[in-house]
DRENDO-1510 file (C-alpha; in Angstrom, 1 decimal, always signed):
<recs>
REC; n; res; u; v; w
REC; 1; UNK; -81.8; +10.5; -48.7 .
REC; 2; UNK; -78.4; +9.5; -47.3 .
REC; 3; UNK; -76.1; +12.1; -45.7 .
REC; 4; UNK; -72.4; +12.7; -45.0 .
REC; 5; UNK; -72.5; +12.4; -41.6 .
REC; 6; UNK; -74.9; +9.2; -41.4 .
REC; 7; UNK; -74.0; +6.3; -43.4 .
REC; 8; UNK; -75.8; +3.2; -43.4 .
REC; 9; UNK; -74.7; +0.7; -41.1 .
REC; 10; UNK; -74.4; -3.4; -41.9 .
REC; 11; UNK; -71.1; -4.4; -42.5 .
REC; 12; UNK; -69.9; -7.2; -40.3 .
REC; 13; UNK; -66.7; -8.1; -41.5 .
REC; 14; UNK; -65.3; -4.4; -40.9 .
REC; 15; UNK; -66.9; -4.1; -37.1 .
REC; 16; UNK; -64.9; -7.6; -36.6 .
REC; 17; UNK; -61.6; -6.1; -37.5 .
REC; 18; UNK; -59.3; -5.5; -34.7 .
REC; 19; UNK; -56.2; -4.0; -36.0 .
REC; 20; UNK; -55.9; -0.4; -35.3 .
REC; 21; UNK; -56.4; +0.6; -38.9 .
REC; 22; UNK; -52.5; -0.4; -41.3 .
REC; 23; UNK; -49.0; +0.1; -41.4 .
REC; 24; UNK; -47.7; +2.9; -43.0 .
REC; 25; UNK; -45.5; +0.5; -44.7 .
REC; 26; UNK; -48.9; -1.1; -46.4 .
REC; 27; UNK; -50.3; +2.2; -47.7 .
REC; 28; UNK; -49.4; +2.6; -51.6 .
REC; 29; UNK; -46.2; +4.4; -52.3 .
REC; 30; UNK; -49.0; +7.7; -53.7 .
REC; 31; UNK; -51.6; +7.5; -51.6 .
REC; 32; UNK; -53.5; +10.9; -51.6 .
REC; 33; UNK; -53.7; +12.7; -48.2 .
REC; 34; UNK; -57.7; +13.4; -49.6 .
REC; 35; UNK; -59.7; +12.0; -52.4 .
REC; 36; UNK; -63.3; +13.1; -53.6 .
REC; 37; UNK; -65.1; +10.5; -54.1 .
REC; 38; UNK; -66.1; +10.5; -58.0 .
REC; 39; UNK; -69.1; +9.3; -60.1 .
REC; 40; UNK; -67.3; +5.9; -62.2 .
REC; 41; UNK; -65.4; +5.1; -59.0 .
REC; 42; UNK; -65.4; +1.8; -56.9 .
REC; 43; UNK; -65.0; +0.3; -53.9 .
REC; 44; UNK; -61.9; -1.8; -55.3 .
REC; 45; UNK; -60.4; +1.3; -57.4 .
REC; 46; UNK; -60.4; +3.4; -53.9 .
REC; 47; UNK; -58.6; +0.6; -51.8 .
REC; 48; UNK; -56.1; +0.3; -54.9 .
REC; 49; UNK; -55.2; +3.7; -54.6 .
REC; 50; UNK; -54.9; +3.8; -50.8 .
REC; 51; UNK; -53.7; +0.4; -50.4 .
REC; 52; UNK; -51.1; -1.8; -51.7 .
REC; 53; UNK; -53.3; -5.0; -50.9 .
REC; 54; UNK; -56.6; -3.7; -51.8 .
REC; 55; UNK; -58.5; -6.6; -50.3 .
REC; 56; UNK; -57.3; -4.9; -46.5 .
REC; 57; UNK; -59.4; -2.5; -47.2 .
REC; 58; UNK; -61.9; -2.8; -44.0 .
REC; 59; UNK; -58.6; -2.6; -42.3 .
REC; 60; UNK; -58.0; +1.1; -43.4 .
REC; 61; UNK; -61.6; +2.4; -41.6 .
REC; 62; UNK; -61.2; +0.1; -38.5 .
REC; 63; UNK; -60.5; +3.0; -35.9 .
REC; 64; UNK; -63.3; +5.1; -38.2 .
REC; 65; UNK; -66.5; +2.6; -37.1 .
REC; 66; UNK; -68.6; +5.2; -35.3 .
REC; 67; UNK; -68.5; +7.8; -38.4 .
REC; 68; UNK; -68.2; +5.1; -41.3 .
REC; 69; UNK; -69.2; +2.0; -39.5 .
REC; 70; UNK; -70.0; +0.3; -43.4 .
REC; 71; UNK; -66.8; +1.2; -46.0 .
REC; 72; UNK; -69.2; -0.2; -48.5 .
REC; 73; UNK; -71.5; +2.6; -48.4 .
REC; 74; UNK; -69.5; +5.9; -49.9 .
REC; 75; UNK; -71.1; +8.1; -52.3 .
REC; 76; UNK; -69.8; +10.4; -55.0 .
REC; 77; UNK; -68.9; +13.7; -53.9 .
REC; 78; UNK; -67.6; +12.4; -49.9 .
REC; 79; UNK; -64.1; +13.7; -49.3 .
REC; 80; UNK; -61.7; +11.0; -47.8 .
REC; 81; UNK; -58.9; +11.4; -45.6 .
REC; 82; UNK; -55.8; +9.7; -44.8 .
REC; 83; UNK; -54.8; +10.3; -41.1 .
REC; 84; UNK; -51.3; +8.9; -39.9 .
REC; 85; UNK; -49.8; +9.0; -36.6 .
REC; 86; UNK; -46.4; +7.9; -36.3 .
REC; 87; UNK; -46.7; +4.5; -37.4 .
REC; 88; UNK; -50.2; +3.7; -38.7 .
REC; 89; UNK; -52.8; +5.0; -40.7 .
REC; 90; UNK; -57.0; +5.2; -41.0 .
REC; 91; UNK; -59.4; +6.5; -43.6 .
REC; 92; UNK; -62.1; +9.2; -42.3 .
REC; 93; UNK; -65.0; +10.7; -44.0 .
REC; 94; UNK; -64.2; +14.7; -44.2 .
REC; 95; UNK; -67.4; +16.9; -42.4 .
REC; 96; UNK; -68.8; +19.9; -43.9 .
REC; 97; UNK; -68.2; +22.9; -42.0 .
REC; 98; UNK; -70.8; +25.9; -42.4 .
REC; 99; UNK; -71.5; +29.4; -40.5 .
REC; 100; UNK; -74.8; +29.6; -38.4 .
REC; 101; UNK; -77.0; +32.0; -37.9 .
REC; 102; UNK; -75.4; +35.8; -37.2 .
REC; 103; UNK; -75.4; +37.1; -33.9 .
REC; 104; UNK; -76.9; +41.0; -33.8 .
REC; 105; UNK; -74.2; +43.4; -34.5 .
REC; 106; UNK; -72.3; +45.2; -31.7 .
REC; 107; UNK; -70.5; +48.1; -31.3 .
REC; 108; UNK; -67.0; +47.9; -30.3 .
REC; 109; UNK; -66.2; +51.5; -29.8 .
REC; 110; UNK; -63.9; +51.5; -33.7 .
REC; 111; UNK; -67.6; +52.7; -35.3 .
REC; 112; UNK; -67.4; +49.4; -37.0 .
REC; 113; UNK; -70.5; +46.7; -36.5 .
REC; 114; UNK; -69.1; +43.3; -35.6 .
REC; 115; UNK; -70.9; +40.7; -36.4 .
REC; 116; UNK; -70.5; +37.5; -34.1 .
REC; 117; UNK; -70.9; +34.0; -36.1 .
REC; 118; UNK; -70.4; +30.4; -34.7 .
REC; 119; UNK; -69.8; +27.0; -36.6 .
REC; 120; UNK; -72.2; +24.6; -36.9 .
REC; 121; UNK; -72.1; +21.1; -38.7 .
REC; 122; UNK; -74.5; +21.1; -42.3 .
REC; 123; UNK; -75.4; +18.0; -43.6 .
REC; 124; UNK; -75.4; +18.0; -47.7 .
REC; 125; UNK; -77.9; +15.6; -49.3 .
REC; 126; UNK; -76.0; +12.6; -51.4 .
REC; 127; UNK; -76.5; +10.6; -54.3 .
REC; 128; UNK; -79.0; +8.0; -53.6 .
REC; 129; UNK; -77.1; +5.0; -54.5 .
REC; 130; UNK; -73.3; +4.3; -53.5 .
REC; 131; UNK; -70.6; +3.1; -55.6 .
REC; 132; UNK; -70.3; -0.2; -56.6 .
REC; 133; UNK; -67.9; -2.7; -54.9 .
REC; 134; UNK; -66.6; -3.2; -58.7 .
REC; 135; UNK; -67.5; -2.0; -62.3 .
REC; 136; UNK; -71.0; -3.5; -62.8 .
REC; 137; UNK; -72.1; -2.6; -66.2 .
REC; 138; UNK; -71.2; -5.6; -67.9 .
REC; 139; UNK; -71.5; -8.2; -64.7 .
REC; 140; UNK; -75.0; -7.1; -63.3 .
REC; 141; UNK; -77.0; -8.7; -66.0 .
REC; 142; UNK; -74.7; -11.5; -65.8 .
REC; 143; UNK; -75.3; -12.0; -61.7 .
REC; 144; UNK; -79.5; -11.3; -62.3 .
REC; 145; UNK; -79.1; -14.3; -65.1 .
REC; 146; UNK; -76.8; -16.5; -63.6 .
REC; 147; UNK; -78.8; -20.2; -62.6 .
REC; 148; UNK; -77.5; -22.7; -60.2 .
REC; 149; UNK; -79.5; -25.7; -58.8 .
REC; 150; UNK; -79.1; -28.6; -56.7 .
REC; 151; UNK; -80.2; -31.6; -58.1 .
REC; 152; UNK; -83.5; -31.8; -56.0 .
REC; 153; UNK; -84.3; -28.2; -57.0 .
REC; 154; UNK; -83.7; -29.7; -60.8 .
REC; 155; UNK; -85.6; -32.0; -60.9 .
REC; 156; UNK; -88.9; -29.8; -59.4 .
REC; 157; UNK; -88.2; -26.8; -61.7 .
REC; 158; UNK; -90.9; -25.7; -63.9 .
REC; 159; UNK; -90.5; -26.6; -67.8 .
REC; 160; UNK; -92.5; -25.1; -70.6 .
REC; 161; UNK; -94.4; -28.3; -72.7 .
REC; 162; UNK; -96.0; -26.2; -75.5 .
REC; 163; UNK; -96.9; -23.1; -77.3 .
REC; 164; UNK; -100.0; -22.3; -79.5 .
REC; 165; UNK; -100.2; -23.9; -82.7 .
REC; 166; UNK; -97.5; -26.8; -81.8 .
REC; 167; UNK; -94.9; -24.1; -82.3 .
REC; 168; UNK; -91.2; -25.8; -80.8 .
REC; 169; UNK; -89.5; -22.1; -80.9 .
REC; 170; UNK; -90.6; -19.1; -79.2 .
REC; 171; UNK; -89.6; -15.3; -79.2 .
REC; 172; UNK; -90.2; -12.3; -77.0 .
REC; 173; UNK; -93.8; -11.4; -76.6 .
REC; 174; UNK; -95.1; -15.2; -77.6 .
REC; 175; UNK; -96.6; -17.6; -75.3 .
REC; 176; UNK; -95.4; -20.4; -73.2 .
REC; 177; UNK; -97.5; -23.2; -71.5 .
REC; 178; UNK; -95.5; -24.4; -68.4 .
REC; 179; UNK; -96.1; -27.1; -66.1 .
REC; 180; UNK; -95.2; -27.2; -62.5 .
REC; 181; UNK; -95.7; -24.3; -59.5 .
REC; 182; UNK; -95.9; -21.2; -60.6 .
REC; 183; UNK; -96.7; -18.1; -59.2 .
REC; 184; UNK; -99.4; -15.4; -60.4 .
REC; 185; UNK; -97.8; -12.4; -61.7 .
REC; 186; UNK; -94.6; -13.4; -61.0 .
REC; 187; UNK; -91.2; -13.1; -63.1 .
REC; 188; UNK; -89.2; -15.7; -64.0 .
REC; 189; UNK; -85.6; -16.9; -65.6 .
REC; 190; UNK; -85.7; -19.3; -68.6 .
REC; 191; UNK; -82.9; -21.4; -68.9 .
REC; 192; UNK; -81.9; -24.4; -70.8 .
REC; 193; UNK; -81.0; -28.1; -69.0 .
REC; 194; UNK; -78.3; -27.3; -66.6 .
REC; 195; UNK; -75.0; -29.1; -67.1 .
REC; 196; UNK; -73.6; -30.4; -63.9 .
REC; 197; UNK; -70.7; -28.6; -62.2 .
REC; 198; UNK; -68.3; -31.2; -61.0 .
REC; 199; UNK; -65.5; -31.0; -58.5 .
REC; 200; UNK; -61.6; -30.9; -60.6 .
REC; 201; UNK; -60.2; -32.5; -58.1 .
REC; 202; UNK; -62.8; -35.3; -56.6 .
REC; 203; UNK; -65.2; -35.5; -59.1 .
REC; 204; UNK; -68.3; -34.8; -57.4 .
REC; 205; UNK; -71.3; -33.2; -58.6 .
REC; 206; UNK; -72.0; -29.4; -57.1 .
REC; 207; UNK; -74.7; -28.1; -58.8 .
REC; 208; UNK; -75.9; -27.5; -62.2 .
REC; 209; UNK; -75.5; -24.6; -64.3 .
REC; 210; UNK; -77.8; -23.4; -66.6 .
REC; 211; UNK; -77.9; -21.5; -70.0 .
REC; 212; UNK; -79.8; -18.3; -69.6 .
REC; 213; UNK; -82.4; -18.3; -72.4 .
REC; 214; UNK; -84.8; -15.3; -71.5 .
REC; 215; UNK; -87.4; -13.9; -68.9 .
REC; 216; UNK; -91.1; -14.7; -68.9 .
REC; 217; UNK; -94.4; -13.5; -66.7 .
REC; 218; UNK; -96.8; -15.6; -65.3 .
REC; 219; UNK; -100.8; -14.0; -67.3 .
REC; 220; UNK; -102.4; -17.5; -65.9 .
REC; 221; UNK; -101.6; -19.9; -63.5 .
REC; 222; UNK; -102.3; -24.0; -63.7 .
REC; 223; UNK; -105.3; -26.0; -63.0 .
REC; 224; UNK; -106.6; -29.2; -63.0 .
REC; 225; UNK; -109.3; -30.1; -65.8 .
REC; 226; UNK; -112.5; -31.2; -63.9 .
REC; 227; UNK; -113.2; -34.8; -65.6 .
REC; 228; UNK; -115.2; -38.1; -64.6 .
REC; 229; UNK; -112.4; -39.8; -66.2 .
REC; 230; UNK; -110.2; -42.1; -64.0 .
REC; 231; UNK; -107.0; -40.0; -65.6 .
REC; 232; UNK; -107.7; -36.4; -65.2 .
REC; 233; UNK; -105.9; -33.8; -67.4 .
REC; 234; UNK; -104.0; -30.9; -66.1 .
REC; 235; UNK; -103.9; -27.5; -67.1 .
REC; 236; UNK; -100.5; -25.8; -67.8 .
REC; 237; UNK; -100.1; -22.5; -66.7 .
REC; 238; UNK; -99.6; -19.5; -69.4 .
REC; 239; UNK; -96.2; -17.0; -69.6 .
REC; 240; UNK; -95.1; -14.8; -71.9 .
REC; 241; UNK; -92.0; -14.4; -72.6 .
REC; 242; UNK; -91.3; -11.0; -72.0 .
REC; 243; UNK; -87.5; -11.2; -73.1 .
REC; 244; UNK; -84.9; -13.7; -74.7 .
REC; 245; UNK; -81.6; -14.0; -75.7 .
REC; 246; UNK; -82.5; -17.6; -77.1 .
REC; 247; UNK; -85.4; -18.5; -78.4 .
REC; 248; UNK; -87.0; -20.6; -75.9 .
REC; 249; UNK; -88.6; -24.3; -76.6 .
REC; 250; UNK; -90.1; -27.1; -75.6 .
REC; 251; UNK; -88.0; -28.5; -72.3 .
REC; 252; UNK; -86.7; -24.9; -70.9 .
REC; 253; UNK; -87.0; -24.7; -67.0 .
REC; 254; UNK; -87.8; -21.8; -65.0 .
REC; 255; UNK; -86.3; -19.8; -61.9 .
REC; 256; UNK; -87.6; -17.3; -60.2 .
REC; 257; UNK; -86.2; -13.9; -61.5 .
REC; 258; UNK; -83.5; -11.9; -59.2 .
REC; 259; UNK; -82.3; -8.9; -59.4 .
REC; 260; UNK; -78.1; -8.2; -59.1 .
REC; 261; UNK; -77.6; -7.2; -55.5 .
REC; 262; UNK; -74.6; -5.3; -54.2 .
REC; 263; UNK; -75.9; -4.3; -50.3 .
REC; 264; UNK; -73.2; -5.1; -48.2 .
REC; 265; UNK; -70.3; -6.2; -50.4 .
REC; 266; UNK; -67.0; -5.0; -49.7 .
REC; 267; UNK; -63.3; -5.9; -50.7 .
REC; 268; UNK; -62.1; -8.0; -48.1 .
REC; 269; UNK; -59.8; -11.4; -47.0 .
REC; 270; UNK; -62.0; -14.4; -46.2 .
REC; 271; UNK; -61.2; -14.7; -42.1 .
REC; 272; UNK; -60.0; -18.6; -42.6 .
REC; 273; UNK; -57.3; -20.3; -44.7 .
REC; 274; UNK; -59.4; -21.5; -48.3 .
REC; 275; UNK; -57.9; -23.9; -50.7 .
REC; 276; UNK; -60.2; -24.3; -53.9 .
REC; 277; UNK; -60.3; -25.1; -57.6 .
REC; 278; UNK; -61.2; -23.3; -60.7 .
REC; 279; UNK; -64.8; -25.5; -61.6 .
REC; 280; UNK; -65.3; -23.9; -64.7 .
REC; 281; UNK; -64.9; -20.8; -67.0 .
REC; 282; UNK; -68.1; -18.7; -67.3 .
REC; 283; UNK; -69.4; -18.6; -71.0 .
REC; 284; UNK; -68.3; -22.1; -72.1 .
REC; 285; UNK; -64.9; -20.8; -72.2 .
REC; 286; UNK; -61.8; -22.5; -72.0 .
REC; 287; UNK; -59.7; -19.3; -69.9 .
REC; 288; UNK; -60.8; -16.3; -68.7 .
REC; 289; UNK; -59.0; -12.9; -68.8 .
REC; 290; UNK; -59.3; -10.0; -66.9 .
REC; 291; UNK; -62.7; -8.7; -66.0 .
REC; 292; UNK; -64.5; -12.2; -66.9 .
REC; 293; UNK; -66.0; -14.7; -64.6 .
REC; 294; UNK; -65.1; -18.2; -63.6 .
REC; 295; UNK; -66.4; -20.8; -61.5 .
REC; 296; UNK; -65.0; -22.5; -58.3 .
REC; 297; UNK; -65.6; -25.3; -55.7 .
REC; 298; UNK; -66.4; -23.8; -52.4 .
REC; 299; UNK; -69.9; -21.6; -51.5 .
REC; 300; UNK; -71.9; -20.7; -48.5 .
REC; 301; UNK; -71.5; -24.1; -46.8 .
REC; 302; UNK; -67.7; -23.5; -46.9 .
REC; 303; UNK; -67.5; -19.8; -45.4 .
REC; 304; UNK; -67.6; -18.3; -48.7 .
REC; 305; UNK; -68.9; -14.4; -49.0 .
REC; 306; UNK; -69.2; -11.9; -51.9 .
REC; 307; UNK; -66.4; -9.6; -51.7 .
REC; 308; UNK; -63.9; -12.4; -50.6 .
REC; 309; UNK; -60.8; -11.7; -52.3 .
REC; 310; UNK; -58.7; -14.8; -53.4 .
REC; 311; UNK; -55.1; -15.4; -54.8 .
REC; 312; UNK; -54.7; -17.6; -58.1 .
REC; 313; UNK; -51.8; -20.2; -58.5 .
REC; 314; UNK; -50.8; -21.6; -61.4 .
REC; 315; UNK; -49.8; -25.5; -60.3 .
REC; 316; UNK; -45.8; -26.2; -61.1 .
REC; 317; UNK; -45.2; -28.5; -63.8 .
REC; 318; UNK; -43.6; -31.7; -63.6 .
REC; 319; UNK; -41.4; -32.3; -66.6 .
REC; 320; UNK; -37.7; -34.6; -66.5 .
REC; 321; UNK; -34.8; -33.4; -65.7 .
REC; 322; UNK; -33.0; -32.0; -69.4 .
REC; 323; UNK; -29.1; -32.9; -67.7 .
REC; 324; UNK; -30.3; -36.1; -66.1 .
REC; 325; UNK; -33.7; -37.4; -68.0 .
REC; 326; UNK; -33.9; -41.2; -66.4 .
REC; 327; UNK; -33.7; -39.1; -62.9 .
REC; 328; UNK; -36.8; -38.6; -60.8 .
REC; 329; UNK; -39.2; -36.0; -62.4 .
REC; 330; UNK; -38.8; -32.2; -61.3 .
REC; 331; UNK; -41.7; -30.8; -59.5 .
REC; 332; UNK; -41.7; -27.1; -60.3 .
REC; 333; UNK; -43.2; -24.6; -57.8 .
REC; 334; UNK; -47.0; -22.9; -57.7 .
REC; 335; UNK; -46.5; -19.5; -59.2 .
REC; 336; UNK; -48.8; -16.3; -57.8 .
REC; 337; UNK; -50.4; -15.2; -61.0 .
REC; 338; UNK; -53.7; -13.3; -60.8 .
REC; 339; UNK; -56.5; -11.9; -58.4 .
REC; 340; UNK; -60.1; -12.7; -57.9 .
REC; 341; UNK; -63.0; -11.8; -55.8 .
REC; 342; UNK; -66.3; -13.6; -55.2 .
REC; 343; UNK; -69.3; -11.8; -56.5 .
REC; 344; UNK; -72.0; -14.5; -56.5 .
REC; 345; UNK; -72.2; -17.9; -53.9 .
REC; 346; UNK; -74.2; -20.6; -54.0 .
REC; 347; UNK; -73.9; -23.5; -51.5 .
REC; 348; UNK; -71.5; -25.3; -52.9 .
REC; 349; UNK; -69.9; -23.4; -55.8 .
REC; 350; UNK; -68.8; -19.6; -55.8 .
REC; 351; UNK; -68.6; -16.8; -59.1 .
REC; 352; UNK; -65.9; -15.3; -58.8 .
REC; 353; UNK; -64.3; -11.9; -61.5 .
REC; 354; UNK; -61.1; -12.0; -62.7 .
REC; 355; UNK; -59.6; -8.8; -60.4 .
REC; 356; UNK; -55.5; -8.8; -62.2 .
REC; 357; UNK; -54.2; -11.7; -63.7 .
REC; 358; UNK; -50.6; -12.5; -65.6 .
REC; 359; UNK; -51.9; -15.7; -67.7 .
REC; 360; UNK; -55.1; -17.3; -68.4 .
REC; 361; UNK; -57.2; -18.4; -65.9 .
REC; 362; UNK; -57.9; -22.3; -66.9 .
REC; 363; UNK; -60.0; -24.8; -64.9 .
REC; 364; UNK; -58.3; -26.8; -62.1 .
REC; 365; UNK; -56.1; -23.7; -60.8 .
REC; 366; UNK; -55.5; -23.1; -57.1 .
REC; 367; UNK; -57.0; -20.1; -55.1 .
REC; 368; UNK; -56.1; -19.4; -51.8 .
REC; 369; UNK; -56.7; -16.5; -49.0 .
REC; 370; UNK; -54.3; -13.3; -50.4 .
</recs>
C-alpha cells in the first residue's frame, strides 16, 4: 500500500531537471497556496492550476526530488503545497503530523497533572492507484485496442482462415480457426488489414494501422496433420472470440492483447527541438477536436515519449495579393492554435490527444516543442 511519505520512484525526466523549481512569474495568476488532491483529478488538471504552461510541470517539484522524486505518482487525498522564496517557487507534498505516546503525568506543584506529549510523523495509508496523467475513461480502451505494425510484422501476423460450418462472419463466443504462431491460453487483438500510415510530407510508409475488430483466446493451439503424403496438411489453431466490436471474418489478423499503461507518464517538454506532421486523424476522421486522438510522424526512434507535450501550427496560407494580384504571392505566417500530448509511441509514428485547440486539427499540420 502506498504512503504519504514514500512515493514510488521512476521518473527520469523530472531527476534530469536542473532549474531550481519556476519563476514566480510562470506560476498561474490563482495558484492555491494548498490543494488536496481529489478523486477525478489529473496530472495535467494539477499543473494547469499551478502552472501557466502545464507541460513545466516536472519543473515545479525539481527542488522536492528526495520527498516526491516521481510527480506522476500523487494520490487522492495528498495535500500540495506551493513554497516561494523571493523569486521562485516548488511544489511539496504536506506531512501528517500526529501526537505519540503520553509521557506519565507529573506534578508541578499547581495540583494539576501535566501530561508531556511529543510529535511524531504518522503515515496514512493511500489509494492504491494514482491519478491519471489525463482523463482516461474514454482513451484507455482506445490505447489497449490501438494496432500498429511494420510491414515485416504484417506480413507474419496470424489471420483467421475459417469457422465451423464455412461460416464468413463471426460473433462473440463463436469460433475462429487461425493460422500462424500462436500461443496457448493467450489473448489476442483482432483487427482488420491495416492501412499504411504514410509520411504528409515525404511520402514514406511508417507503419500500418489497423481497424480493431475484437478480442479472442487461444482453447487449442496448431499442428501439423501426420500424412504419408508428399503435401502434408496443417492444422489451424482454435480461438474464441471472447469480444467484438465487428464481426470478425475470414482474413482478420491477430496481435497480442495489451493492456493501457500509464506507469511513469508525466506532462512534460520533449528535451530537443521536434518538428513533425499530423499523419492522420484517429477514427477515419477528417479533424479532430478537443479530447480526440490523431496521428503523427515521429516515435521512439526519434526521441519521442508518452507525456511529451507538443504545440500545433496551423501552416500560413499563400493567396495573391487583393491591391496588387499579378505581384508575387503572399506567404502568411504559422499561427499557434492548439495543444497535444503523446499518449502512445510506436517506432516511427506517435498517438497523440487533443490537450486545447482553437480550430480543427487536420492532417499535415505542424507540431513543435511548446
Amino acid at each position: 500500500m502506498p504512503v504519504a511519505l514514500a512515493l514510488v520512484a521512476g521518473c527520469a525526466s523530472a531527476a534530469a531537471q536542473a532549474q531550481p523549481g519556476v519563476a514566480l512569474a510562470d506560476l498561474a495568476a490563482d495558484a492555491p497556496q494548498r490543494y488536496t488532491v481529489k478523486p477525478g483529478d489529473t496530472l495535467w488538471s494539477l499543473a494547469g492550476l499551478f502552472l501557466k504552461s502545464p507541460w513545466r510541470w516536472t519543473e515545479l517539484w525539481s527542488l522536492n526530488r528526495e520527498q516526491v522524486p516521481d510527480p506522476g505518482r500523487l494520490y487522492p487525498g495528498q495535500t500540495l503545497v506551493l513554497v516561494r522564496d523571493e523569486a521562485r517557487a516548488r511544489l511539496v507534498v504536506a506531512t501528517s503530523q500526529g501526537t505519540g505516546a503520553s509521557a506519565p503525568d507529573e506534578d508541578t506543584g499547581s495540583g494539576l497533572p501535566t501530561q508531556r506529549v511529543s510529535p511524531r510523523a504518522r503515515a496514512q495509508p493511500l489509494p492504491a492507484s494514482p491519478i491519471a496523467p489525463v482523463s482516461t475513461r474514454a482513451l484507455a480502451p482506445f490505447l489497449s485496442e490501438t494496432v500498429v505494425l511494420g510491414k515485416d510484422e504484417l506480413a507474419q501476423a496470424p489471420r483467421i482462415v475459417g469457422a465451423l460450418d464455412g461460416r464468413l462472419l463471426l460473433s462473440q463466443g463463436e469460433i475462429a480457426y487461425v493460422r500462424g504462431e500462436v500461443g496457448p491460453n493467450q489473448d489476442y487483438r483482432v483487427f482488420r488489414e491495416p492501412v499504411p500510415l504514410r509520411d504528409p510530407t515525404t511520402g514514406e510508409v511508417l507503419g500500418y494501422e489497423a481497424r480493431f475488430v475484437g478480442r479472442a483466446r487461444t482453447i487449442r493451439p496448431g499442428d501439423s496433420e501426420p500424412s504419408a503424403s508428399a503435401r502434408p496438411g496443417v492444422v489451424p489453431a482454435a480461438l474464441r472470440l471472447t469480444q467484438t466490436r465487428l464481426e470478425a471474418t475470414v482474413g482478420d489478423r491477430l496481435a497480442v492483447a495489451e493492456t493501457a499503461d500509464w506507469e511513469g507518464f508525466v506532462p512534460r517538454a520533449p528535451g530537443a527541438p521536434v518538428d513533425a506532421r499530423i499523419v492522420s486523424i484517429a477514427g477515419e476522421g477528417l479533424s479532430a477536436g478537443q479530447k480526440q486522438l490523431v496521428v503523427l510522424n515521429r516515435g521512439n526512434r526519434d526521441g519521442m515519449e508518452r507525456g511529451h507535450v507538443l504545440a500545433l501550427w496551423r501552416t500560413g496560407q499563400r493567396v495573391a495579393d487583393p491591391v496588387a494580384p499579378k505581384g508575387p504571392l503572399l506567404r502568411f505566417p504559422d499561427e499557434r492554435h492548439g495543444t497535444v500530448m503523446l499518449v502512445r509511441v510506436f517506432e516511427r509514428v506517435s498517438y497523440a490527444l487533443v490537450l486545447e485547440v482553437g480550430e480543427p486539427v487536420r492532417v499535415g499540420d505542424r507540431l513543435t516543442q511548446p
